[in-house]
C-alpha positions as CSV (number, residue, x, y, z in Angstrom):
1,X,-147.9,130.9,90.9
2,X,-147.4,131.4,87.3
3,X,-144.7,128.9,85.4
4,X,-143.2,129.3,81.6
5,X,-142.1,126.3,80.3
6,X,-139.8,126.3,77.3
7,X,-139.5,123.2,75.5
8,X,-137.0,122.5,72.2
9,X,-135.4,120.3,70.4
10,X,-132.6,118.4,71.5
11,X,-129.0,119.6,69.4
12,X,-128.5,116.4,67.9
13,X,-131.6,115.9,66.6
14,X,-132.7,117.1,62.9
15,X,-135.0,120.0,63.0
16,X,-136.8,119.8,59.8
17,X,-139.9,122.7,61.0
18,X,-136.8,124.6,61.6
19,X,-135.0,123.7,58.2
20,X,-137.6,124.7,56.3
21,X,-138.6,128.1,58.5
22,X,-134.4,128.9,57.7
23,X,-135.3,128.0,53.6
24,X,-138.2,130.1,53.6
25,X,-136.4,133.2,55.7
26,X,-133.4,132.8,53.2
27,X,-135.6,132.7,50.1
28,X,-137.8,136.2,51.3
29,X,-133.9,137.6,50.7
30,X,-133.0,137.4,55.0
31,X,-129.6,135.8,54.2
32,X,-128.2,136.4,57.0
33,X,-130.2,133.7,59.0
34,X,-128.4,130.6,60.3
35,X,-130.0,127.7,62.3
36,X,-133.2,128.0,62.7
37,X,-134.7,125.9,65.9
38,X,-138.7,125.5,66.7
39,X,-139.6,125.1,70.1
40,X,-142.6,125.4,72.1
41,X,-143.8,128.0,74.9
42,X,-146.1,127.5,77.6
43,X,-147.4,129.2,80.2
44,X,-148.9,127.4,83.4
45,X,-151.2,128.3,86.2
46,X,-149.9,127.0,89.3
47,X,-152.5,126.6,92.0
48,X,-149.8,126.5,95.0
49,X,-148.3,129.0,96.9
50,X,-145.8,126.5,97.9
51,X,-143.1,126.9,95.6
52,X,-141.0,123.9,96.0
53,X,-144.1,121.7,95.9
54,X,-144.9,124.1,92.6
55,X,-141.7,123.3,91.0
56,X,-141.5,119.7,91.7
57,X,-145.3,119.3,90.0
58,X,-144.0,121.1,87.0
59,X,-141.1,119.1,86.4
60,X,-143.4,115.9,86.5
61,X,-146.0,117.4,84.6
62,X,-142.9,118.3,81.9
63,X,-141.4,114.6,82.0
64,X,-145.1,113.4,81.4
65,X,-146.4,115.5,78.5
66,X,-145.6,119.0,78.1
67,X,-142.0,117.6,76.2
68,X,-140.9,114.4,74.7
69,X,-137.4,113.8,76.6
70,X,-136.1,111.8,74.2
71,X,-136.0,114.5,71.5
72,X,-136.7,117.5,73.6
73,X,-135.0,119.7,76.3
74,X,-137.2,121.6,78.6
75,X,-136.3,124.7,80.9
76,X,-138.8,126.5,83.3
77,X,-139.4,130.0,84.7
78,X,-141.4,130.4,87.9
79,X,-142.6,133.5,89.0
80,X,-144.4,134.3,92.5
């Protein structure tokens, strides 16, 4: 089973990797960039074919280490 894990950070906390990606864009003349956000993308072997078991071993190995919950939101995709 394959899982993609999307991990940002939280809205109310500064972004200054993103800041300074939306200074940069805005300096190369793209002025029509806002907010720029940095995040991180994963993408996990799972080996279960149990799904639920699957999901619930993401979600702990998410709380864990994959993101920081205090300053980062995570969302998953699992697929087969």
């Amino acid at each position: 089973m394959k899982a993609k894990v999307f991990v940002t950070i939280k809205e109310n906390v500064l972004d200054p990797q993103g800041n300074a990606v939306q200074g940069a864009l805005h300096t190369m003349g793209f002025a029509e960039v806002g907010k720029v956000r940095i995040g991180k993308y994963m993408e996990i072997e799972l080996d279960t074919a149990d799904r639920n078991e699957g999901e619930q071993r993401l979600i702990a190995m998410c709380e864990k280490l994959l993101a920081n919950t205090v300053i980062e939101d995570y969302r998953y995709e699992l697929e087969g």
